[in-house]
PyMOL CGO cylinders between C-alpha atoms (Angstrom):
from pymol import cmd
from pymol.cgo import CYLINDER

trace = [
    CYLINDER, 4.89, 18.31, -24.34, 1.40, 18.04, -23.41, 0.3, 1, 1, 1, 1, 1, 1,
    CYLINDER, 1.40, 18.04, -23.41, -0.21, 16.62, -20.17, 0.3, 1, 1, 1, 1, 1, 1,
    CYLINDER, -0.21, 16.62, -20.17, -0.75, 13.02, -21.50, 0.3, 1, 1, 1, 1, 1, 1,
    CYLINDER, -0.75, 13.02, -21.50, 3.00, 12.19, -22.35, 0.3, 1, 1, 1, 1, 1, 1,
    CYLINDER, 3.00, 12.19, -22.35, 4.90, 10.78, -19.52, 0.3, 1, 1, 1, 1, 1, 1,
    CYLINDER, 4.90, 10.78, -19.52, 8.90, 11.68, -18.56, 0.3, 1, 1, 1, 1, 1, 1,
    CYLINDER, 8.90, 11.68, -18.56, 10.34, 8.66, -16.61, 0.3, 1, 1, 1, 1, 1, 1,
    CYLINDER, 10.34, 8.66, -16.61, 10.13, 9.39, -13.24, 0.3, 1, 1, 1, 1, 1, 1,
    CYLINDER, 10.13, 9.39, -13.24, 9.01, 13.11, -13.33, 0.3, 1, 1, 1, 1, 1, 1,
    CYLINDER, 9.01, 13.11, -13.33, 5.32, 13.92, -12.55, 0.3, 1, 1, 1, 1, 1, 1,
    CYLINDER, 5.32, 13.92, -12.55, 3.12, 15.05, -15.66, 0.3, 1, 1, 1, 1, 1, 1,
    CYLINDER, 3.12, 15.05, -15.66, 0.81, 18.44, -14.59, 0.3, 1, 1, 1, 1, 1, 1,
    CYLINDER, 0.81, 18.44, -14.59, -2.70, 18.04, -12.93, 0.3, 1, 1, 1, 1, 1, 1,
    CYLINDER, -2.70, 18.04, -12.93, -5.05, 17.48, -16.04, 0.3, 1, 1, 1, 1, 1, 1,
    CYLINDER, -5.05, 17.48, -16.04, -8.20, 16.01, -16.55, 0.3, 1, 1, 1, 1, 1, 1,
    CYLINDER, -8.20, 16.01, -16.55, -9.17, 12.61, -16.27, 0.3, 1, 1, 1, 1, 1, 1,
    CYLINDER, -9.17, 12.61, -16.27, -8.75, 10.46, -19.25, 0.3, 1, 1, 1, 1, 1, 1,
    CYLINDER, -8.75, 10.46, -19.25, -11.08, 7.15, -19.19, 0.3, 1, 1, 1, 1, 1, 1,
    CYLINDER, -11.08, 7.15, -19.19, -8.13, 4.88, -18.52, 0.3, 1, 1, 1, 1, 1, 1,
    CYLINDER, -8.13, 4.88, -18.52, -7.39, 7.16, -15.51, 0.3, 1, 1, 1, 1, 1, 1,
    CYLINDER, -7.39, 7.16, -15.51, -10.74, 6.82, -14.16, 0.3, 1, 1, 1, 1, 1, 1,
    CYLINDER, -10.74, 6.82, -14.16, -10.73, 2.88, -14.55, 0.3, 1, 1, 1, 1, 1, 1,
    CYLINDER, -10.73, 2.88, -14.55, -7.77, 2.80, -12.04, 0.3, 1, 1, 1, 1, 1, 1,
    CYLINDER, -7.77, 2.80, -12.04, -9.44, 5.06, -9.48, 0.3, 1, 1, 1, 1, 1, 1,
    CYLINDER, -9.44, 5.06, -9.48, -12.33, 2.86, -10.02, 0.3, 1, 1, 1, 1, 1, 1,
    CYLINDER, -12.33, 2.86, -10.02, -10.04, -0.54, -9.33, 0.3, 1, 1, 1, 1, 1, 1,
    CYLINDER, -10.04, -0.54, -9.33, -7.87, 0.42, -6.53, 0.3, 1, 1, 1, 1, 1, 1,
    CYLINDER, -7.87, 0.42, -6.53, -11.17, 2.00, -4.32, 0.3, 1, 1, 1, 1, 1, 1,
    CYLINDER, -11.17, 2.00, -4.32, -13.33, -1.30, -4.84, 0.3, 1, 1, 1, 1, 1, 1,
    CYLINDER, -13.33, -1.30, -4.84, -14.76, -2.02, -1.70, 0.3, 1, 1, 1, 1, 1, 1,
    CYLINDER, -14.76, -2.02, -1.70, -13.29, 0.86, 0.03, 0.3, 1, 1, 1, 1, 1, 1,
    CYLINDER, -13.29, 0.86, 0.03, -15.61, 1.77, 2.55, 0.3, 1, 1, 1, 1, 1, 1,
    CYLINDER, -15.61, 1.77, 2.55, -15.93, 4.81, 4.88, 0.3, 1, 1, 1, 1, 1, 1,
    CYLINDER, -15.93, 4.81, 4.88, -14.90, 8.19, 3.40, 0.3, 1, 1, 1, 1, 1, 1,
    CYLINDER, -14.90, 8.19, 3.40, -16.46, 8.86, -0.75, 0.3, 1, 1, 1, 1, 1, 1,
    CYLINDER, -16.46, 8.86, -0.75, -13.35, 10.13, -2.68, 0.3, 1, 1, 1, 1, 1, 1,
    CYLINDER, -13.35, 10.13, -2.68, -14.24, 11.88, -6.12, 0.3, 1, 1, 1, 1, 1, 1,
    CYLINDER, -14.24, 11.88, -6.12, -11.55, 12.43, -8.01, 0.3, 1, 1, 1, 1, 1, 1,
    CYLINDER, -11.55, 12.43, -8.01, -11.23, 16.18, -10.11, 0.3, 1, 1, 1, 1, 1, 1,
    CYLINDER, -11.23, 16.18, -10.11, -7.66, 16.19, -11.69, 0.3, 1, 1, 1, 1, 1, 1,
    CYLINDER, -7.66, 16.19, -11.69, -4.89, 13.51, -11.75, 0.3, 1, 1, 1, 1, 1, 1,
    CYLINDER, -4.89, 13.51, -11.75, -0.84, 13.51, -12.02, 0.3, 1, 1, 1, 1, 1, 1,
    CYLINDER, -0.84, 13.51, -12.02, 1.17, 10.73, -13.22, 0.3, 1, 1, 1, 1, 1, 1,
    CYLINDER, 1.17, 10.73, -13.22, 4.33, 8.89, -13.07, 0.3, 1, 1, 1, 1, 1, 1,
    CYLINDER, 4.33, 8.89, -13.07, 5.96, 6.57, -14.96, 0.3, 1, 1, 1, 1, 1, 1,
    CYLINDER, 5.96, 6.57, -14.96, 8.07, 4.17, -13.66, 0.3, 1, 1, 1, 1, 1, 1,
    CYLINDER, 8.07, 4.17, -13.66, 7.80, 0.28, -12.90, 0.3, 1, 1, 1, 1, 1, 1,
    CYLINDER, 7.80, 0.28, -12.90, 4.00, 0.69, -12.89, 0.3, 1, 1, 1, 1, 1, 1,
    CYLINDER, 4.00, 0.69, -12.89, 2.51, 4.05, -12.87, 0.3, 1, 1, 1, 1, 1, 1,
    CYLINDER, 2.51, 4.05, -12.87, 1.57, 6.04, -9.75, 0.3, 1, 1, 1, 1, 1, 1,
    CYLINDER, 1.57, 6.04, -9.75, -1.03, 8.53, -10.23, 0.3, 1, 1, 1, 1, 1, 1,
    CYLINDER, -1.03, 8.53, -10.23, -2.05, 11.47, -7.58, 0.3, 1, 1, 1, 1, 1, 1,
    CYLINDER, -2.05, 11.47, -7.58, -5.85, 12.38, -8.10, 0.3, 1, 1, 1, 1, 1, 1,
    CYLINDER, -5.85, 12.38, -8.10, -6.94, 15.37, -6.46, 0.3, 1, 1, 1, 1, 1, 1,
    CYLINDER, -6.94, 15.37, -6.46, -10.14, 13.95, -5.24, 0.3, 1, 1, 1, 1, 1, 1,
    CYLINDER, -10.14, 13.95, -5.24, -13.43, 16.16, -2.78, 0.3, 1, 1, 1, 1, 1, 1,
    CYLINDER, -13.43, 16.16, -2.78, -13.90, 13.79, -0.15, 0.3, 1, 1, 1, 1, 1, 1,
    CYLINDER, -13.90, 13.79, -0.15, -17.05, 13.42, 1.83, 0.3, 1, 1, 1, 1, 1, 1,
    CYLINDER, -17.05, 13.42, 1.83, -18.57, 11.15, 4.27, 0.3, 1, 1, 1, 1, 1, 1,
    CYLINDER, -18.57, 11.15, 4.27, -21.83, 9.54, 4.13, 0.3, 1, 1, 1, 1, 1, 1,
    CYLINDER, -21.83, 9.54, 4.13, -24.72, 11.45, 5.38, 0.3, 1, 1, 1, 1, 1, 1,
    CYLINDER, -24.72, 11.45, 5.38, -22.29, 14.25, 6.36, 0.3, 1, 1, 1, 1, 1, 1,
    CYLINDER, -22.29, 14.25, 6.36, -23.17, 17.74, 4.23, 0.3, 1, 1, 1, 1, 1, 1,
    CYLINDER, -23.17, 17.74, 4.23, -19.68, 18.47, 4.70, 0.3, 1, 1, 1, 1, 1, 1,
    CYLINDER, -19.68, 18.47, 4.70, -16.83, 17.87, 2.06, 0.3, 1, 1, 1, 1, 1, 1,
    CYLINDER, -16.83, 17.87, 2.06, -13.00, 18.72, 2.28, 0.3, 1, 1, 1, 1, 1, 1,
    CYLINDER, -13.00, 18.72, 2.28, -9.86, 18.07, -0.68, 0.3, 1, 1, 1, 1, 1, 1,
    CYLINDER, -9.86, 18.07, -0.68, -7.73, 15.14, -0.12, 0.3, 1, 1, 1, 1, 1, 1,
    CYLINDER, -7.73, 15.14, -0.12, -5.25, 13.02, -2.49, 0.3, 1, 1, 1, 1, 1, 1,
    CYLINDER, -5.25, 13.02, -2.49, -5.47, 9.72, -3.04, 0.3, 1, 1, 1, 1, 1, 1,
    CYLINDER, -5.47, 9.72, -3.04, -2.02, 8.47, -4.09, 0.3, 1, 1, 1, 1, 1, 1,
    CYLINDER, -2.02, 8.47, -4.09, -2.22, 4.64, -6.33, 0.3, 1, 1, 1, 1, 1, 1,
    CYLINDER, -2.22, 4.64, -6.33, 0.11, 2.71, -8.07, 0.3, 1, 1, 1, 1, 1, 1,
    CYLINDER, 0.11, 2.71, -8.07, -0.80, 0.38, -10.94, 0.3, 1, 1, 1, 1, 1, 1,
    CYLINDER, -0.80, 0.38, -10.94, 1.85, -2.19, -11.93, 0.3, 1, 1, 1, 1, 1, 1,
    CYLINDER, 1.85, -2.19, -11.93, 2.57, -3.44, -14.91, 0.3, 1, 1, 1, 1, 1, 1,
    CYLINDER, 2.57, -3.44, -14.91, 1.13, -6.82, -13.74, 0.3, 1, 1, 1, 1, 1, 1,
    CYLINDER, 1.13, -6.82, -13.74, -1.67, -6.48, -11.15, 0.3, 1, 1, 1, 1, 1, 1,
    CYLINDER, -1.67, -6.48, -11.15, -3.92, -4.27, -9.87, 0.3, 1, 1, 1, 1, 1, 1,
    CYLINDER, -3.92, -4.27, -9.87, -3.93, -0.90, -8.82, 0.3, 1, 1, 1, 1, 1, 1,
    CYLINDER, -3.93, -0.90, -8.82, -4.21, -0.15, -4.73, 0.3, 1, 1, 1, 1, 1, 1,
    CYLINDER, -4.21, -0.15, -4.73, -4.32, 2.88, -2.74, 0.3, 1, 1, 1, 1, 1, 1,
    CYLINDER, -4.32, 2.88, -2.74, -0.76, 3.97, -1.10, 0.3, 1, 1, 1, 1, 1, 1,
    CYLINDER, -0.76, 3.97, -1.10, -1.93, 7.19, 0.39, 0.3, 1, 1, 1, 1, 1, 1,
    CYLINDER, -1.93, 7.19, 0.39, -4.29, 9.08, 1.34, 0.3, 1, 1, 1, 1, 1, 1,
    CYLINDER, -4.29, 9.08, 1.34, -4.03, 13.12, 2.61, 0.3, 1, 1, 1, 1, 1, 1,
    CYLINDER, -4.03, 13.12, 2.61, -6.14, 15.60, 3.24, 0.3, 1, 1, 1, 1, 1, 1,
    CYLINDER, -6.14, 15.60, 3.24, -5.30, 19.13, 1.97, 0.3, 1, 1, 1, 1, 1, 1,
]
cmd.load_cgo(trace, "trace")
């Protein structure tokens, strides 16, 4: 099984970002302010929706320093993706 097929309700391995991946990080931070997340790597989940885990380097603005975090979304079936979490790690 490679990284891009989904098990219902298991969590697929970190993997590179496919463009669909990146359109949903794109969505669900629109108009986020504060903190710049860039995501690296994402895991999925299939299961009403999809929730994705990107490992993302975080930095604020005008701040040389930069730290890991996770940014946790879930994109429904019908609607648009949001942020659920957010750690740092």
């Amino acid at each position: 099984m490679t990284a891009q097929e989904h098990l219902v309700g298991g969590w697929t391995p970190y993997h590179k970002l496919t463009p669909k991946d990146q359109e949903v990080f794109k969505a669900a931070l629109k108009g986020f302010v504060g903190v710049s997340y860039t995501p690296e790597e994402v895991s999925t989940q299939v299961v009403n929706g999809t929730n994705y885990r990107y490992k993302t380097i975080a930095t604020l603005p005008g701040s040389p320093s930069s730290w890991q975090a996770i940014v946790e979304i879930y994109a429904p079936i019908n609607g648009d993706p949001h942020i659920t979490q957010i750690h740092r790690i």
